[in-house]
N, C-alpha and C positions, 0 to 999 in steps of 0.2 A: 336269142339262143334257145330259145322254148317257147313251145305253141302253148294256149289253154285252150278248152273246151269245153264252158260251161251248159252246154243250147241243150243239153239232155235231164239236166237238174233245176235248172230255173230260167225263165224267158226273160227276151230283154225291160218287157214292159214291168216284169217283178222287179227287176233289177235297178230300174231309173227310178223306182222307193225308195231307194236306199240312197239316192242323191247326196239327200240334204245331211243325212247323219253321217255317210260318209266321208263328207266334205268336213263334216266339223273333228270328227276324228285325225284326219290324216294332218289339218291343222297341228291339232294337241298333241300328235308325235312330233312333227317337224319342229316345233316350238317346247316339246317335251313340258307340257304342263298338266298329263294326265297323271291318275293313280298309279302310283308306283315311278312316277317319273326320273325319279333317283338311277333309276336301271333301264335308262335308254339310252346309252352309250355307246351300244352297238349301232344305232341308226346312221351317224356319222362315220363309224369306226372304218368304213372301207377308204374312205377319206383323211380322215384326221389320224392315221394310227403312227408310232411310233419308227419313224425310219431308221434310223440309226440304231433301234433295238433290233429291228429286223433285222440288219446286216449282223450281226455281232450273233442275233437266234441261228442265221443260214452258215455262218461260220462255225460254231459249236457244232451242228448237225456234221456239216461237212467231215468234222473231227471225227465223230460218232461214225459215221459211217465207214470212214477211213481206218480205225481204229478198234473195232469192235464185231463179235458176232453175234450179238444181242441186244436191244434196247429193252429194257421191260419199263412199261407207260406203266405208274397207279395212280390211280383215281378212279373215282365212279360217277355215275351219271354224267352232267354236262361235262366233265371233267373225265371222261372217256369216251362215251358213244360218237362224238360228233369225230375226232381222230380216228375211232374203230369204223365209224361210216365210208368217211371219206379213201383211209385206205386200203377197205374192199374193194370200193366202187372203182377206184384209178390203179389199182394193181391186182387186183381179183382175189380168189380166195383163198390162190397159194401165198398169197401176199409177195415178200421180195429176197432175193438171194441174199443179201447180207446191209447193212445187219436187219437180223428178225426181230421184228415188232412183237411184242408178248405184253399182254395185258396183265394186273393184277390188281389186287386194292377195290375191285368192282362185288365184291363174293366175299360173304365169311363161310365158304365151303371148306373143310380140312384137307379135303379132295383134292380139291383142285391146286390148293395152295402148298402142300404138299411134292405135287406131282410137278409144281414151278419149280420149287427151289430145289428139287431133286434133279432136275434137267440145267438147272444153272452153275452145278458145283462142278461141271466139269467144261462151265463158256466163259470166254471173258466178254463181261454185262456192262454195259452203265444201267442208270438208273434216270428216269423221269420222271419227278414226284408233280402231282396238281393235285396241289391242294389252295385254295384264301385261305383258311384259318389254321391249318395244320390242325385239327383236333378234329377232323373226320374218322369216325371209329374204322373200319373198312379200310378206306387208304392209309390212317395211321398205322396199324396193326402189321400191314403190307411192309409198310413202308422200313418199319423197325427190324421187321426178319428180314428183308433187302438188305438193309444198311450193314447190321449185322452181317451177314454170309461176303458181301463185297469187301468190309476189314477186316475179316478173318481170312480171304484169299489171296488178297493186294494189299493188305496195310491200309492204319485210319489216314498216310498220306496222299497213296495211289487212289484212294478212295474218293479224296475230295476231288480231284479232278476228273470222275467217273457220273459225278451226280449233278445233274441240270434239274433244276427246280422250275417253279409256274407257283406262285402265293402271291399276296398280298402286297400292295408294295411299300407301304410301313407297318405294318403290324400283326400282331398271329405269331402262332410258336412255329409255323416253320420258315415263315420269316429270320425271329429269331435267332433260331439253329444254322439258317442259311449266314447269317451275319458271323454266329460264332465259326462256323467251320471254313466259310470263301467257300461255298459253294457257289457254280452258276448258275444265276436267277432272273425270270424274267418274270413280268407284271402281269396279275392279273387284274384287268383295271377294275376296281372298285364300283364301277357305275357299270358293269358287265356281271348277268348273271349267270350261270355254270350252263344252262341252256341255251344260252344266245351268247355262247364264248369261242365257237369254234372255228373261228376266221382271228381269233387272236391269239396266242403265243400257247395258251392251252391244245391248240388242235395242230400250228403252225410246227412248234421243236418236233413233236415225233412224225410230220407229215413231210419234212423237210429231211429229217434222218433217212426218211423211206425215198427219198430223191422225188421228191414229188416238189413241183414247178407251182410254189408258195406264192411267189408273185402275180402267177397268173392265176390262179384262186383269187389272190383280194383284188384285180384287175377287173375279173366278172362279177365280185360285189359290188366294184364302182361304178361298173356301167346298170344294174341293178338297182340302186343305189339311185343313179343319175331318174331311171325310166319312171319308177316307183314313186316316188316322193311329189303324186300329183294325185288329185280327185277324181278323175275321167275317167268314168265308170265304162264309157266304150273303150277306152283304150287299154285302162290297167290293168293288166292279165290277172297281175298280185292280188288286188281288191274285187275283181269279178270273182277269181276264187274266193277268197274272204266271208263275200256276200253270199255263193253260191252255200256253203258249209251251215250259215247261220239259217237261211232258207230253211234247207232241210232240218236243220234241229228243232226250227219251229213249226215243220207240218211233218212231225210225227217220224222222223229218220234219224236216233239218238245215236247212230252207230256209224263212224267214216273207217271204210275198209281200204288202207291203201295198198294197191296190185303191182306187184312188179314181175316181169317175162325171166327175171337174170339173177341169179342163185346170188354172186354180189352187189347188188341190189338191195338186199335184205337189209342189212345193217343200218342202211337209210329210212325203214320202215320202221326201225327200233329206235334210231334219234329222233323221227316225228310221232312217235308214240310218246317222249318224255315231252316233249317240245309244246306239243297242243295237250296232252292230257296236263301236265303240271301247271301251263298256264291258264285253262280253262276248268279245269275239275274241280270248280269251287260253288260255294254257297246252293247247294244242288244244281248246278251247273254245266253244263257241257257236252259234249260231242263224247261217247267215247273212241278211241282211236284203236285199230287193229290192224292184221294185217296177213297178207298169206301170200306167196311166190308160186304162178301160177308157172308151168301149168302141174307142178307136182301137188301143190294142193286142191286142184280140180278132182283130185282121184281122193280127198279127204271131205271137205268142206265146201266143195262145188254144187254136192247136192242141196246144202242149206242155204246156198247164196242161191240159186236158182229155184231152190217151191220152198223154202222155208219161210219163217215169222217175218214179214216185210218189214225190217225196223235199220236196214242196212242201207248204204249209199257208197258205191268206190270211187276211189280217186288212183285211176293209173297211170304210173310212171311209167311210159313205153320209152325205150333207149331204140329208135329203129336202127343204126347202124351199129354194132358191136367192132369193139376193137380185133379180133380173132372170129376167124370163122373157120368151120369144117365141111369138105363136101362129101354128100353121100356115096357111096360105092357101089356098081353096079356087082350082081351074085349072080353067077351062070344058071343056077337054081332056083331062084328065088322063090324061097322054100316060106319066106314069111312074106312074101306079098310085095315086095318095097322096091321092085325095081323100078315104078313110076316115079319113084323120087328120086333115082338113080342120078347123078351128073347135079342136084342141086344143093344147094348150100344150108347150110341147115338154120340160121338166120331167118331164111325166106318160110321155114316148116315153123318158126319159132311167130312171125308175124302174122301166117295163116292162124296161128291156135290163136293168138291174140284176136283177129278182126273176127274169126269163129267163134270165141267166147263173147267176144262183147256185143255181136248181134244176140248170141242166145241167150245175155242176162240183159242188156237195154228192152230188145223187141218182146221175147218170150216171157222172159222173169219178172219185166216191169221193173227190175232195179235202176234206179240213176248213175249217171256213169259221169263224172269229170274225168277227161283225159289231158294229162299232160305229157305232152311228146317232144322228145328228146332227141335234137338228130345225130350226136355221138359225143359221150361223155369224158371229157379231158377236163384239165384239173380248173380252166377259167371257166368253163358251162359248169360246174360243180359249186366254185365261189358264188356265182349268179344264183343257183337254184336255191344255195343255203342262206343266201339272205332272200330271197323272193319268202320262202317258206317262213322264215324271222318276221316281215313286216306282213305279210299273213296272217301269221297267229296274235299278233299284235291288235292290229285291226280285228278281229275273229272276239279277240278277249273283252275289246271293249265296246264291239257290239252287243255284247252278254251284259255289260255295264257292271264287269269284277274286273280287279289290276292284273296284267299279266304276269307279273313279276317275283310272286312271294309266293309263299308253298305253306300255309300254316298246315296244313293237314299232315303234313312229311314228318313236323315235328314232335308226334303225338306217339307214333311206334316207336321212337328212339327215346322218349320218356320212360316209356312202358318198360325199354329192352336194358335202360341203365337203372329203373330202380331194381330189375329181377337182376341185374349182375352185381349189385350192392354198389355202386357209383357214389361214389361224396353228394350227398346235395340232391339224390333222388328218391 
């Protein structure tokens, strides 16, 4: 469902070094006996997941959709981006006529979270809380003025039938609460961490409200899934990139810049920003991950990716075929030059800047280019590309020889920020 193309970042002869360790790694995933192995649940997960919760998630949604002009998703991090990803990328950036997907729970801005619940006093809302522990300050917080504004419009009975949970599946206060009130709840499996969860019931209930073909999502994880789960360094696209990433870290290229042609596209450049930076960012470690939507930031930071400090390497996500296209119009004047483009599609203007840019930073710039190409994004080439990019960072993390899975560093600002608000016990 996706090409790779490593041949501009590393040759094959670097890359058959990597044999032996790679071999022994992709073992210790399939066998899950490396660091962190606790939270390798997702590798089987396109496989083994829960079917009967699925139907019963696709049926709530179905209600939600039928029933509702608003969904507001809170949570943050893995427990947002990977659903804010996916339903850019498969419904674009007007998102969908009803119901509207609204984020919250991600931001303790007054701002923003203000101008929500100001917009919501006059919709009828459900609510989709993801949380494991229920005690995320951010999504709690959210989660409390939601609750609140939903029984103050419908009553705390109309309410429970409003609110579909994503926690824990024994334990945690919104578990809990989910127990005291019958709210609807689905698992978030325990051996899944908030990063590598969005092929399960965290990304699935609000990608399902949005009418998006959830089946065919975990359908290209399995075949993913199926392709992936071997050592063949000629074949496995997954692990050629893997290899290609760690290369560059170690001659001097601490920066992966992922490129996308398509304004919803973005979103995915901010889920593989948490994805590799949180599972690599350790013990001074790692890749940093960035990102920029060409070609509008060709007219910002085009100059620095082409004669700046060579410490960069992109990895682009080209979608050649777009679902919507527009053609150009011919002007009896053509007063600005453009009648040669006259009669073409703009798709086609969109792949020239692409194959235009990337001779002028591979040949000219000297920058490394991974290309991953896309030949048109529907919701199973989606599944596929989010677990290819999962067993990636996987491999990626433990070729750095740190666990993919844990985040001590995440839990050092939220020390800081509960003993400055006077927290019990900080």
């Amino acid at each position: 469902m996706i090409k790779v193309d490593v041949s501009n970042v590393i040759n094959e002869e670097e890359i058959a070094k990597y044999s032996d360790k790679v071999a022994s790694i992709n073992k210790m995933i399939n066998e899950k006996t490396g660091a962190g192995n606790d939270f390798l649940g997702w590798v089987d997960w396109p496989n083994n997941y829960d079917k009967e919760e699925l139907e019963r998630l696709i049926n709530d949604a179905k209600y939600v959709r039928e029933n509702f002009d608003v969904l507001v998703v809170a949570g943050i991090g893995g427990s947002y981006l990977g659903a804010r990803s996916a339903l850019d990328a498969l419904k674009g950036i007007k998102g969908v006529d009803k119901p509207e997907i609204i984020f919250m729970g991600q931001t303790f801005s007054p701002n923003y979270t203000y101008q929500v619940l100001e917009y919501l006093k006059d919709k009828k809302f459900a609510i989709n809380v993801i949380s494991k522990s229920g005690t995320t300050t951010e999504t709690s917080i959210a989660f409390r003025l939601l609750k609140s504004l939903l029984e103050e419009k419908v009553g705390k009975e109309e309410a429970r039938k409003s609110i579909f949970a994503v926690t824990d599946k024994e334990k945690g206060a919104l578990k809990t609460l989910c127990n005291q009130e019958g709210y609807s709840t689905y698992v978030l499996p325990g051996n899944i961490g908030g990063r590598y969860s969005v092929l399960t019931p965290v990304g699935l209930f609000p990608l399902a409200a949005a009418g998006v073909d959830v089946k065919a999502m975990l359908k290209g994880a399995q075949e993913a899934q199926k392709e992936f789960d071997n050592a063949d360094l000629k074949t496995n696209m997954c692990y050629r990139y893997a290899v290609s990433r760690d290369y560059m870290y170690r001659h001097s290229h601490p920066v992966e810049m992922y490129v996308t042609y398509e304004p919803q596209m973005s979103q995915i450049s901010e889920w593989l920003k948490q994805l590799f930076g949180e599972s690599e960012g350790k013990e001074k470690k790692g890749l940093l991950p960035t990102s920029v939507t060409f070609s509008t930031d060709l007219h910002s930071l085009g100059q620095f990716v082409q004669d700046g400090s060579p410490i960069l390497f992109e990895t682009i996500l080209n979608v050649m075929n777009p679902n919507d296209d527009v053609v150009i119009p011919s002007d009896k004047d053509d007063l600005d030059g453009l009648n040669y483009l006259a009669g073409k599609k703009l798709s086609y203007v969109n792949q020239m800047a692409y194959q235009g840019t990337l001779k002028a930073h591979e040949v000219d710039g000297g920058v490394p280019c991974n290309i991953i190409t896309i030949d048109k994004m529907d919701a199973k080439t989606l599944g596929y590309l989010f677990y290819f990019f999962m067993r990636a960072c996987a491999m990626s993390a433990y070729l750095l020889e740190i666990n993919p899975f844990n985040q001590p560093g995440v839990e050092i600002y939220k020390k800081n920020m509960f003993h400055l608000l006077g927290k019990k016990g900080y």
